[in-house]
RODO-2510 file (C-alpha; in nm, 4 decimals, decimal comma):
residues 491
     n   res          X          Y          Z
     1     x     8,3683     0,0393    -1,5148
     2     x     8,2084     0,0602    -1,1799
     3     x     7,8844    -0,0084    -1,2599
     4     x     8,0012    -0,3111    -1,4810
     5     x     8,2038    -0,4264    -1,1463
     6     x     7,8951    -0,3758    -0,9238
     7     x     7,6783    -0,6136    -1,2427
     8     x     7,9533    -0,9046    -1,2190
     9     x     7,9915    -0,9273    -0,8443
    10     x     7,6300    -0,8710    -0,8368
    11     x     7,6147    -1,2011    -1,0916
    12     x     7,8508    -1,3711    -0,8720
    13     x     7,7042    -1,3506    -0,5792
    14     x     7,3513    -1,4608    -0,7245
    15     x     7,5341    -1,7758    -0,8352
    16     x     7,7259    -1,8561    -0,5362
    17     x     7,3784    -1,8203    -0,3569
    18     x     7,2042    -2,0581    -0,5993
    19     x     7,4937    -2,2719    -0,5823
    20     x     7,4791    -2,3501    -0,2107
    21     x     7,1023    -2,3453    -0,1982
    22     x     7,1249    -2,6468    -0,4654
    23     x     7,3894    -2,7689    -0,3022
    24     x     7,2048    -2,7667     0,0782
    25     x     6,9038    -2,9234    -0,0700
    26     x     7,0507    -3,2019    -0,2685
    27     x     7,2472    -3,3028     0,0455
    28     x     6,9263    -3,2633     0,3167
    29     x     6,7317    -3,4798     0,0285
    30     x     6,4898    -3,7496     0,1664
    31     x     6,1880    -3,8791     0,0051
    32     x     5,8966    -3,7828     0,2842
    33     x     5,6756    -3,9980     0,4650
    34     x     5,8004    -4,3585     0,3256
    35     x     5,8243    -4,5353     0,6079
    36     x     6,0963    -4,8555     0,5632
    37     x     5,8982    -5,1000     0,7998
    38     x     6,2716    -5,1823     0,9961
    39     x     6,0394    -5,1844     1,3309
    40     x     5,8276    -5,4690     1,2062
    41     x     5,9364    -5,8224     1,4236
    42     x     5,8214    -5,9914     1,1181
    43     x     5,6469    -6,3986     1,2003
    44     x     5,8699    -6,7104     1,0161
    45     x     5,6767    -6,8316     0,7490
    46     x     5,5801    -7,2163     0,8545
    47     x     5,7220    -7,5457     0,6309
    48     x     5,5526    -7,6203     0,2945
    49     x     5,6270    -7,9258     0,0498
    50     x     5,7778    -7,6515    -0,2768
    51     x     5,7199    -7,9391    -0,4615
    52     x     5,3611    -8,0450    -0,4534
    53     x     5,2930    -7,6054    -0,4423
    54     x     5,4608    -7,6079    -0,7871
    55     x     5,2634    -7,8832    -0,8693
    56     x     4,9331    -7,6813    -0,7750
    57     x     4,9852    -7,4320    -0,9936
    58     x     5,0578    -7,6287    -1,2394
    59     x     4,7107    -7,8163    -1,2504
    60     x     4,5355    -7,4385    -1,1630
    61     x     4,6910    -7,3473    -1,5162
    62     x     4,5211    -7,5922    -1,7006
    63     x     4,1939    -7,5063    -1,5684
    64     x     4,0604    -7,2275    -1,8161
    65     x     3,8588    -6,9963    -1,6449
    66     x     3,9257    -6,7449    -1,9533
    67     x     3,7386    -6,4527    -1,9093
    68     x     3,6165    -6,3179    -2,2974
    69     x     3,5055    -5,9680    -2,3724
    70     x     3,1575    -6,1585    -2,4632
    71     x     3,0845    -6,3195    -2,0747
    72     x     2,8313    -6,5382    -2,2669
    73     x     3,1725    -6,7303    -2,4387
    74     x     3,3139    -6,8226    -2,0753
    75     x     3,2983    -7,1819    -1,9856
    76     x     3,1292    -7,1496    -1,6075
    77     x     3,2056    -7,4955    -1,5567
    78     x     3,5537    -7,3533    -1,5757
    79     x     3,5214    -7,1730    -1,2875
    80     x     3,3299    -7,4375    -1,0874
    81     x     3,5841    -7,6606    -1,1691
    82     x     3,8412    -7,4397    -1,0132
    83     x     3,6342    -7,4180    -0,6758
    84     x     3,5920    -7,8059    -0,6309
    85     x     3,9784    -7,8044    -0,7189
    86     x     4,0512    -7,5777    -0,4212
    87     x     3,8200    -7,7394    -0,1737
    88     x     4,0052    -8,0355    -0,2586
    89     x     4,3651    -7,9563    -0,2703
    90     x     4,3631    -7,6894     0,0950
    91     x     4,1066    -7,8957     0,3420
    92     x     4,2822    -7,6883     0,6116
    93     x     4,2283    -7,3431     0,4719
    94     x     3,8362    -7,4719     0,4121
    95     x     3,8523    -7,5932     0,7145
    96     x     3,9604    -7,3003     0,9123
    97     x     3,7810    -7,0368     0,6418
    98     x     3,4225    -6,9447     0,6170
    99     x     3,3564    -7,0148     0,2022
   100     x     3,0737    -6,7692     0,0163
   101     x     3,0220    -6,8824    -0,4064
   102     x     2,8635    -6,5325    -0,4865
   103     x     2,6266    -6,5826    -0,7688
   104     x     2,8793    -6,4876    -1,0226
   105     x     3,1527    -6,7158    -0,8663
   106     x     3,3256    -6,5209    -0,6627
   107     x     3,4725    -6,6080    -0,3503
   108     x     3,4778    -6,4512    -0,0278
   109     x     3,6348    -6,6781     0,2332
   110     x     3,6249    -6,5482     0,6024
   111     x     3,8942    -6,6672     0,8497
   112     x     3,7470    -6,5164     1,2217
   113     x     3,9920    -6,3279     1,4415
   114     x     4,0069    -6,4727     1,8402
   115     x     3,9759    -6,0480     1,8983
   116     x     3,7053    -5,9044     1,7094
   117     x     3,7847    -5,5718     1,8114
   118     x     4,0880    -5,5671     1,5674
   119     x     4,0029    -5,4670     1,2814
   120     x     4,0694    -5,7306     0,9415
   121     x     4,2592    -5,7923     0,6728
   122     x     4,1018    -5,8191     0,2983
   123     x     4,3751    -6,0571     0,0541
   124     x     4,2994    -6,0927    -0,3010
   125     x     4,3942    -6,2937    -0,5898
   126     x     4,1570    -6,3072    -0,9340
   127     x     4,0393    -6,6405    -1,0482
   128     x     4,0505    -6,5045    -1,5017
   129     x     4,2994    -6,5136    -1,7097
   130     x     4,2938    -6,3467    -2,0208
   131     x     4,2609    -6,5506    -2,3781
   132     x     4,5466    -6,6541    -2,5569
   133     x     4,5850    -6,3868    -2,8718
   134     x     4,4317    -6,6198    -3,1774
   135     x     4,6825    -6,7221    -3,4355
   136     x     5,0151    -6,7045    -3,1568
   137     x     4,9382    -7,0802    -3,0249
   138     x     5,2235    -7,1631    -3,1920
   139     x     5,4131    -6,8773    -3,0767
   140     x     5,4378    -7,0902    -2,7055
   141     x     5,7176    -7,2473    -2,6240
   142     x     5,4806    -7,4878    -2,3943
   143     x     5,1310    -7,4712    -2,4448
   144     x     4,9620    -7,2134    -2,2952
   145     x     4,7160    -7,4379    -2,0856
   146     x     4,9319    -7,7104    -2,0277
   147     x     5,0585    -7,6182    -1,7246
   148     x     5,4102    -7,7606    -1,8203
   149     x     5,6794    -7,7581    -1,5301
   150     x     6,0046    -7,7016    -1,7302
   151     x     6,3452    -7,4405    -1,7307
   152     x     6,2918    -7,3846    -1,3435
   153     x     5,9550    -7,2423    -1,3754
   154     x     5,5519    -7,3506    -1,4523
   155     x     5,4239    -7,2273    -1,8116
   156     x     5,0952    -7,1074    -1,8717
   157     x     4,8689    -6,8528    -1,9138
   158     x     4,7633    -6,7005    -1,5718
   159     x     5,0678    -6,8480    -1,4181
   160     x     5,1404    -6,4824    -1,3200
   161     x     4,8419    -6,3291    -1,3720
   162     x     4,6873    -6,3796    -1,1256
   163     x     4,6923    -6,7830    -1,0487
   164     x     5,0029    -6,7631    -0,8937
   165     x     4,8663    -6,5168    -0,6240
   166     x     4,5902    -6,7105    -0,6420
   167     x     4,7776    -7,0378    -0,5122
   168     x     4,9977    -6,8588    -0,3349
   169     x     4,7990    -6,7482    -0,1069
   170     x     4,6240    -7,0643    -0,0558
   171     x     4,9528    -7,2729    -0,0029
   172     x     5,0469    -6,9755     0,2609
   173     x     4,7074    -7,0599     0,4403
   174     x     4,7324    -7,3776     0,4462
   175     x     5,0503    -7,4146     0,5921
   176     x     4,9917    -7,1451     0,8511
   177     x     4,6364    -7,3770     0,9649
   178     x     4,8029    -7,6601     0,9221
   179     x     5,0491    -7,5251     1,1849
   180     x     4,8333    -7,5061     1,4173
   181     x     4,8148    -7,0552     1,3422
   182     x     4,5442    -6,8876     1,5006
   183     x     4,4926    -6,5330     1,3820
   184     x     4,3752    -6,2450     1,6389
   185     x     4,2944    -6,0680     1,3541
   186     x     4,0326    -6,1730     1,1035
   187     x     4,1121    -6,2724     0,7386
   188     x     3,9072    -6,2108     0,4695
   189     x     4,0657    -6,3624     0,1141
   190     x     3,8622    -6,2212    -0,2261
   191     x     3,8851    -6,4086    -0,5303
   192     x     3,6933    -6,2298    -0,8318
   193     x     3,5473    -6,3977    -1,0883
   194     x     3,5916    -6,1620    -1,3907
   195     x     3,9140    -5,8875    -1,2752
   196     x     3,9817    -5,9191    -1,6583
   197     x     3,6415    -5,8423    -1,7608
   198     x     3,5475    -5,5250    -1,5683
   199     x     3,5240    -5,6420    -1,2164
   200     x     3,2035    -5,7414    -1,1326
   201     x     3,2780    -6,0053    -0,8895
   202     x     3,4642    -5,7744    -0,6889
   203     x     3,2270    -5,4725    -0,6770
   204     x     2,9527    -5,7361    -0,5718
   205     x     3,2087    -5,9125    -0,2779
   206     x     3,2723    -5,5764    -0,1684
   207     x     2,9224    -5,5046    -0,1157
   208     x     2,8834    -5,7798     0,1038
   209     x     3,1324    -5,7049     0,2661
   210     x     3,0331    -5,3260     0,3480
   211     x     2,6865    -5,4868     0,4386
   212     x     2,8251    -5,6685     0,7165
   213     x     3,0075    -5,3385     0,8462
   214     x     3,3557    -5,5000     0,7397
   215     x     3,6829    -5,2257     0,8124
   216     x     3,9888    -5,3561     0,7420
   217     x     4,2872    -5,2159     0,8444
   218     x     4,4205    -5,2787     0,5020
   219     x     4,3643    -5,4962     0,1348
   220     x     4,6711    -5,6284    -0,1011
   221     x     4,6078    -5,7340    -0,4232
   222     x     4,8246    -5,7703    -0,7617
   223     x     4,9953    -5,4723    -0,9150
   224     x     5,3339    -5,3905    -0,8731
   225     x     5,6129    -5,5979    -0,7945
   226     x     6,0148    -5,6540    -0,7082
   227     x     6,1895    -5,4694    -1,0617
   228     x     6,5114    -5,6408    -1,0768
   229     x     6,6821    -5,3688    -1,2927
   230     x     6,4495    -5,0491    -1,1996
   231     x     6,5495    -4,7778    -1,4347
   232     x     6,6951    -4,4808    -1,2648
   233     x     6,8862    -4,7378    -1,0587
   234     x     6,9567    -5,0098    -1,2824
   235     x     6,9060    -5,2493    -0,9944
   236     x     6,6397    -5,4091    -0,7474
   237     x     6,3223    -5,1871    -0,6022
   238     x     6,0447    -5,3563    -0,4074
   239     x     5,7487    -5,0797    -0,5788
   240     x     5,4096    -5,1134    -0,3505
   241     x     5,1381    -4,9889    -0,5577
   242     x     4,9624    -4,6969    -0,3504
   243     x     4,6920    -4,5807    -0,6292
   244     x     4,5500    -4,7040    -0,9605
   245     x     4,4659    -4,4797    -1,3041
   246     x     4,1267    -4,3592    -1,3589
   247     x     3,9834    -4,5562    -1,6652
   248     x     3,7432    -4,4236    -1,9498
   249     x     3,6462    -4,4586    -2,3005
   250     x     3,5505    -4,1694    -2,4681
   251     x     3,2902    -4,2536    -2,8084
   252     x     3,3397    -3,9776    -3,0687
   253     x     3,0626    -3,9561    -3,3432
   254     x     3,0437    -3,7831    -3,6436
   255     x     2,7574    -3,8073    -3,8358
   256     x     2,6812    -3,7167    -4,1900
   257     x     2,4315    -3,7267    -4,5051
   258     x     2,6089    -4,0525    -4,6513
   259     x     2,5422    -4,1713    -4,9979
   260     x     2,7734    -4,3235    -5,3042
   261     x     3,1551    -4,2516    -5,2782
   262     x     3,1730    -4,1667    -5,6387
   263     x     3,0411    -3,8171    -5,5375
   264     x     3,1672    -3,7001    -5,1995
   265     x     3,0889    -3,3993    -5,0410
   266     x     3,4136    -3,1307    -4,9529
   267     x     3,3910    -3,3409    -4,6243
   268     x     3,2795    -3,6798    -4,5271
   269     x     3,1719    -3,8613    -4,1913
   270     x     3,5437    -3,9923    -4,1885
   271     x     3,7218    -3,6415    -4,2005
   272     x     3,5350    -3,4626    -3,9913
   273     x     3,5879    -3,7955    -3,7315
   274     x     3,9424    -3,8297    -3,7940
   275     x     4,0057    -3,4004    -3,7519
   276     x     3,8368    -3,4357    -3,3825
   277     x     4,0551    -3,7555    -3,3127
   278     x     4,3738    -3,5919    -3,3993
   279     x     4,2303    -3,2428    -3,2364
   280     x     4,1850    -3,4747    -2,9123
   281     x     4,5071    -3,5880    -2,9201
   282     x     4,7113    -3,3639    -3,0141
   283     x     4,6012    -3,2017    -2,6623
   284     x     4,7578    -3,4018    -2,4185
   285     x     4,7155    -3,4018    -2,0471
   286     x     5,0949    -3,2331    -1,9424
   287     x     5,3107    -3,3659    -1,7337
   288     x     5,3125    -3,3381    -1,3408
   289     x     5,5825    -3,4335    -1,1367
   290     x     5,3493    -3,5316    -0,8095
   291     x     5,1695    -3,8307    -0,6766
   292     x     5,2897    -4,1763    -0,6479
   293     x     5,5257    -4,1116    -0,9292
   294     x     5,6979    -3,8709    -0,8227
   295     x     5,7173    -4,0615    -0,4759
   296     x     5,8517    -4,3081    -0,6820
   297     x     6,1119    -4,0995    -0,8439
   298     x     6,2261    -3,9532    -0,5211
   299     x     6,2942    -4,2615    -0,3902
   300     x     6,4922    -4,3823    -0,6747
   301     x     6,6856    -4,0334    -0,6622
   302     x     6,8026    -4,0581    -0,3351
   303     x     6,9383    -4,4337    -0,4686
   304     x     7,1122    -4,2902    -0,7089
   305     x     7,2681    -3,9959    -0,6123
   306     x     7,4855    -3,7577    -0,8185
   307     x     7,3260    -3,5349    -1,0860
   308     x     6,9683    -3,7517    -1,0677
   309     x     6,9812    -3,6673    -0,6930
   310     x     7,0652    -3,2744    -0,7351
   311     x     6,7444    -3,2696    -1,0034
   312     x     6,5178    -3,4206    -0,8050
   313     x     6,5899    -3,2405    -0,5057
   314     x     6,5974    -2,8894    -0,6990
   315     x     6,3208    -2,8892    -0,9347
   316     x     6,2398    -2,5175    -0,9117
   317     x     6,5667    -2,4975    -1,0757
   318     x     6,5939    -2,8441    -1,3161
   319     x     6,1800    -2,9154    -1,3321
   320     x     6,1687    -2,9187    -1,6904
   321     x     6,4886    -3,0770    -1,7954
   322     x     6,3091    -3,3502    -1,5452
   323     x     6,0406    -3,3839    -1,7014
   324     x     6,1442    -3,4338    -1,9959
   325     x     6,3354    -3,6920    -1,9372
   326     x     6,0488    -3,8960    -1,7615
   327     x     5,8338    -3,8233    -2,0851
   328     x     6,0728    -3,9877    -2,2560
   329     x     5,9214    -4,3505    -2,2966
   330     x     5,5753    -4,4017    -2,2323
   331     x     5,6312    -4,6409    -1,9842
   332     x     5,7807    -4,3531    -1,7772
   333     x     5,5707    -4,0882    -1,8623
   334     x     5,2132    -4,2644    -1,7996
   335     x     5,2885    -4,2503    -1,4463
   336     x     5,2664    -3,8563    -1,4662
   337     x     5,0072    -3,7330    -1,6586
   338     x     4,6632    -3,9131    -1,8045
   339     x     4,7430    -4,0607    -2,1035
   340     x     4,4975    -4,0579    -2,4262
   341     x     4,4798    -4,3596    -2,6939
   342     x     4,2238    -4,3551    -2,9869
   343     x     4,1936    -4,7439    -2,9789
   344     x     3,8840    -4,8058    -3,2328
   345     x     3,7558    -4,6333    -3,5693
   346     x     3,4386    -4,7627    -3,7574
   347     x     3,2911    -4,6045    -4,0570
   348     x     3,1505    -4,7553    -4,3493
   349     x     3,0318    -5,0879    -4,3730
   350     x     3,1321    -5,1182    -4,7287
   351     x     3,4381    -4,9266    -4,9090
   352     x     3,2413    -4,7373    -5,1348
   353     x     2,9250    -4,6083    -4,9611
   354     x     2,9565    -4,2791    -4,7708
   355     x     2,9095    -4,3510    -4,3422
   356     x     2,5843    -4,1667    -4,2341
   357     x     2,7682    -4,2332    -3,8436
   358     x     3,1560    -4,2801    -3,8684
   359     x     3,2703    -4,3318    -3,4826
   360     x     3,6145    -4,3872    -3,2884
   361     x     3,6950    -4,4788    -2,9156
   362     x     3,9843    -4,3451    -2,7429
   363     x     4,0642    -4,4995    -2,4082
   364     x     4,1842    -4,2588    -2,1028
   365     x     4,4006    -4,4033    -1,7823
   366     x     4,3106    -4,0907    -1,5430
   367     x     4,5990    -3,9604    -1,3499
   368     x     4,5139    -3,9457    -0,9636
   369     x     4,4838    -3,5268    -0,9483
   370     x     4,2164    -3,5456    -1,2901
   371     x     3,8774    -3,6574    -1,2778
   372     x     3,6575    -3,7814    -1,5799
   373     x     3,5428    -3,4236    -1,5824
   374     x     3,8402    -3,3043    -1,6189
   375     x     3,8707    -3,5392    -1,9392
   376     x     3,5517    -3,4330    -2,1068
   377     x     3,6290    -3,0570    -2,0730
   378     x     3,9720    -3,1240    -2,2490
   379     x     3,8066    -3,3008    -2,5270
   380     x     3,5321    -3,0875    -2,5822
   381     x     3,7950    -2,7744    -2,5958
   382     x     3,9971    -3,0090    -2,8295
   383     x     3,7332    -3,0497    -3,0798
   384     x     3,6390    -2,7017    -3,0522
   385     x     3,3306    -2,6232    -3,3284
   386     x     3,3856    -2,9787    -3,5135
   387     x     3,0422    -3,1432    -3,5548
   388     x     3,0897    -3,3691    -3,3439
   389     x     2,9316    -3,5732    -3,0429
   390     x     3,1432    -3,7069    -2,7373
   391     x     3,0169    -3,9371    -2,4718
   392     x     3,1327    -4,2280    -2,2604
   393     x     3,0965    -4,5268    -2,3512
   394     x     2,9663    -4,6579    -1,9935
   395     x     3,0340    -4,4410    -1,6864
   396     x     3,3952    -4,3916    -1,6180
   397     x     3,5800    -4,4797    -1,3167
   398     x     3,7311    -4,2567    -1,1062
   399     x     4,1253    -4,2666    -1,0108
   400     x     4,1215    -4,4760    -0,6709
   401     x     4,2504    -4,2957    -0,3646
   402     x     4,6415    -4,2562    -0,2946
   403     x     4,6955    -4,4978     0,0109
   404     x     4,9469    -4,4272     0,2884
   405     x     5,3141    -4,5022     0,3121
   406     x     5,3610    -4,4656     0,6965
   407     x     5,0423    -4,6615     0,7945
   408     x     5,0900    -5,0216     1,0101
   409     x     4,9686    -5,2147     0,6588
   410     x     5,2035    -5,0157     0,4686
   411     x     5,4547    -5,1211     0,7368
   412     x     5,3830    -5,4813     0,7550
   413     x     5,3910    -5,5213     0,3463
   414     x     5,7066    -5,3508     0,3517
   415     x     5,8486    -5,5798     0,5999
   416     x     5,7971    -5,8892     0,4421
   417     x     5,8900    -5,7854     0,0999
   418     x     6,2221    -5,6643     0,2498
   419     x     6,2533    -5,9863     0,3710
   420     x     6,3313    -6,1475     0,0702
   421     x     6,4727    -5,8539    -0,0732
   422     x     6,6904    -5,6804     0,1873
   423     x     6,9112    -5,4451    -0,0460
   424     x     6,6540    -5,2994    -0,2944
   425     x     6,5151    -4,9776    -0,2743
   426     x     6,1444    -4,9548    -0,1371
   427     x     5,9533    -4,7220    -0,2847
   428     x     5,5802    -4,6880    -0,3849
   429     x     5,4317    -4,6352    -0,7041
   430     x     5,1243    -4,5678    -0,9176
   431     x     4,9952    -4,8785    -1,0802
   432     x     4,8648    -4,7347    -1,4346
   433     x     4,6063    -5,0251    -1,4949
   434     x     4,2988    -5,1396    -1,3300
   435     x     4,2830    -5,3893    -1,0554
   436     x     3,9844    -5,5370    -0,8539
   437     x     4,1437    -5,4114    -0,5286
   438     x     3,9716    -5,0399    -0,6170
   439     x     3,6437    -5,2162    -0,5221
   440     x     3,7886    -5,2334    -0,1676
   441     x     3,8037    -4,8747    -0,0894
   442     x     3,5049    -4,8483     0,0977
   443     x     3,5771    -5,1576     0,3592
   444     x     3,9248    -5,0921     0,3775
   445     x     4,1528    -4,8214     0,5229
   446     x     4,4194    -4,8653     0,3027
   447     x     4,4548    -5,0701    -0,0386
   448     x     4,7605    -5,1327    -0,1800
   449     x     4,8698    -5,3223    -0,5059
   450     x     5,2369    -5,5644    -0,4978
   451     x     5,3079    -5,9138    -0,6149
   452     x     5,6705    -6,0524    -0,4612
   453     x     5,8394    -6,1623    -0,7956
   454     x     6,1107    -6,0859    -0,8695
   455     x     6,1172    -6,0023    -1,2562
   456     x     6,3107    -5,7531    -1,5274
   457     x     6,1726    -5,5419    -1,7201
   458     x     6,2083    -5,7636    -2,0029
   459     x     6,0270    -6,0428    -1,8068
   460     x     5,7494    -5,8656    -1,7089
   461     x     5,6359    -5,8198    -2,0427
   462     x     5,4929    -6,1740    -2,0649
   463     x     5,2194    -6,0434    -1,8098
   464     x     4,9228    -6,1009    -2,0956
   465     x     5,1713    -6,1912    -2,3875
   466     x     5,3241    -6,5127    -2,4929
   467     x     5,5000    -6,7567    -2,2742
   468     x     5,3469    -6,6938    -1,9503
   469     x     5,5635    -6,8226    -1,6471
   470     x     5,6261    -6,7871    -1,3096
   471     x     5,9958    -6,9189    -1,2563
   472     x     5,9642    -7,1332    -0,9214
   473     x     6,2666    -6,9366    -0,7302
   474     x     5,9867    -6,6188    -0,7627
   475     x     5,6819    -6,8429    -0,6742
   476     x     5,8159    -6,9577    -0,3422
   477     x     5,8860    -6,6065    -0,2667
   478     x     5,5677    -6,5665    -0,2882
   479     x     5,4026    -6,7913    -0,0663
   480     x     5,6861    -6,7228     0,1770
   481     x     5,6209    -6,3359     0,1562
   482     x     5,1808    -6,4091     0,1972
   483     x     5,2590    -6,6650     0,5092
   484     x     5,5355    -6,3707     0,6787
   485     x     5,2418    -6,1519     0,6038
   486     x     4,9535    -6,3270     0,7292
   487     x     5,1164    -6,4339     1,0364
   488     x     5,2972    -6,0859     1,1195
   489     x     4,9840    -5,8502     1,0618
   490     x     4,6880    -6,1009     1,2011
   491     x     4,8704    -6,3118     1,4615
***
């Protein structure tokens, strides 16, 4: 009985240690090194008509600079037809900015700084838009290049991506030279010609901007934005995109005698493809609870409190009930581990004829802590003996660096989206697609990724779907949020 005394209070007193170590930590829980930007004396945004800005995005929508996966189907004129729009509708900003047409249309403007020892600012907006998906014309409830102002908002394909940045950022600029603003700091605004088609136009602006020893103190461009019912929360988080997903697409090739389907051998082209497909993956990268997604989640946590609070904080203890619950929904769980999605097959050109090459393509989004290496070796273990041949497509990119969350840009963006938005939860966050912004990295000091709108989940889905639209209550936000900006970080 003594020794089964000495086991229980022995128990007990392993629990009642456990219990206050959970407890300590959930109540000293933070998320580190977020800084809120509450310091920031942020500049009034000057007085713009809202009515002829709606009006400009509504004519930039019904210019279609659509940017096809064949760049010989793109309409230039398109895109020269955009330029002469701008130069036309914002004299100030061309007459205050420096204008550059790159070669493959894209624009560079350069607004000088009265100190050029301070170092710049890099703003970007694309000029593409992606096609409208054949067959779901009549799927609009406006049509998609019509530019229709109706229900409180402009309709349109690129209204939100990225046109309304776009303008945005020109009706902010305006107003400020039309005020009379002078910035101490320079301005540099970057308009790529083909975000939606690899990012050419960026790379090459980037380049000239590295050749004339440009450092900017930091670069905003699209990627996240103000969730209006955040899961975790259920309510409003401004989410500043700090990094962007590594992107790759991995060809795998089986190849085989061929010959007439009537007489196939114990395995064809196509089974020995689709066994290395499903061998790939079935191997998926695991989840991690680090980087900008866990940032994310820690800021959220501390939100929320209660039991999401006490997990967070003690993850030696609840680290795998957490996990699984963030791998969930995809959604969730793409911010935490690269992801792996077999997007293409192609075999035999005719049903029965045996494939002599039968191929797939299965596209990666790189978590921040993997490299492309890192992705090869997994697919190569995957696939094990399978006859088989793996290879990129075209070179892979690279995850971008993780930008800071206590840095002066950091500080500044964060004060002017809390400007608008003084009760949601600020909290960065890994943007799992590709924007031009990456280019940046090598003129810039930081490079961060956040739109102002204000959307639900549910809304945000239109972002390259049907019915495109940016309501107007979320486009003056905008231009309000780029002019507080502008003014605060370069004035």
């Amino acid at each position: 009985m003594g020794k089964l005394r000495m086991a229980l209070i022995g128990g007990l007193s392993i629990l009642v240690v456990g219990a206050a170590v959970v407890g300590v930590r959930t109540a000293t829980f933070a998320p580190a090194n977020v800084a809120d930007g509450r310091d920031v004396k942020l500049a009034a945004a000057p007085a713009y008509d809202l009515d002829a800005a709606v009006r400009h995005l509504s004519e930039a929508a019904q210019i279609r600079t659509i940017s096809n996966q064949d760049p010989a189907a793109n309409d230039v004129a398109e895109w020269d037809r955009l330029h002469a729009w701008l130069a036309s509708t914002y004299p100030a900003v061309h007459g205050a900015m420096r204008r550059t047409i790159l070669p493959n249309r894209t624009l560079v403007y350069h607004w000088p700084g009265s100190d050029a020892s301070l170092a710049p600012v890099i703003l970007m907006a694309h000029q593409d838009v992606v096609p409208v998906t054949p067959g779901t014309e009549g799927d609009w409830k406006y049509p998609a290049f019509a530019g229709t102002i109706a229900d409180g908002a402009v309709w349109g394909r690129g209204t939100v991506d990225d046109k309304g940045s776009l303008v945005g950022l020109f009706e902010a600029l305006d107003a400020l030279a039309k005020s009379g603003f002078q910035p101490k700091r320079g301005i540099y605004l970057v308009s790529g010609h083909d975000e939606e088609a690899g990012g050419s136009g960026a790379i090459a602006a980037a380049a000239k901007l590295k050749a004339a020893g440009v450092k900017a103190i930091y670069t905003l461009d699209e990627g996240s934005i103000v969730l209006t019912d955040t899961p975790v929360i259920d309510g409003p988080a401004i989410m500043i995109g700090i990094a962007e997903k590594g992107y790759g697409t991995l060809k795998v090739t089986a190849s085989a005698p061929g010959g007439h389907s009537s007489m196939p051998p114990a395995e064809t082209g196509v089974t020995t493809l689709a066994k290395a497909v499903l061998a790939i993956a079935g191997k998926p990268f695991p989840l991690e609870f680090r980087g900008p997604g866990a940032s994310m989640i820690e800021a959220l946590a501390a939100k929320k409190g209660g039991a999401t609070r006490m997990a967070v904080a003690n993850r030696w203890l609840f680290g795998r009930s957490l996990k699984n619950r963030l791998g969930a929904a995809p959604t969730t769980a793409a911010a935490f581990h690269t992801t792996i999605a077999p997007t293409m097959l192609e075999g035999s050109p005719k049903e029965n004829v045996l494939p002599q090459s039968a191929n797939a393509l299965i596209n990666y989004r790189i978590a921040p802590w993997n490299s492309s290496a890192d992705v090869m070796a997994r697919a190569k273990a995957a696939v094990g003996s399978t006859k088989v041949d793996l290879a990129w497509v075209k070179p892979p990119r690279e995850p971008s660096r993780v930008s800071s969350t206590s840095s002066q840009g950091w500080k500044w963006i964060a004060a002017a989206a809390r400007a608008d938005a003084p009760d949601a939860v600020l909290t960065p966050t890994l943007v799992v697609a590709g924007t031009d912004s990456r280019s940046m990295e090598p003129v810039s000091e930081d490079v961060y990724r956040f739109m102002p709108m204000h959307f639900s989940l549910k809304e945000s889905a239109m972002i390259h779907g049907t019915n495109e639209h940016m309501a107007i209550d979320s486009f003056k936000r905008m231009i309000d949020f780029y002019a507080r900006l502008i003014a605060t970080s370069t004035g």
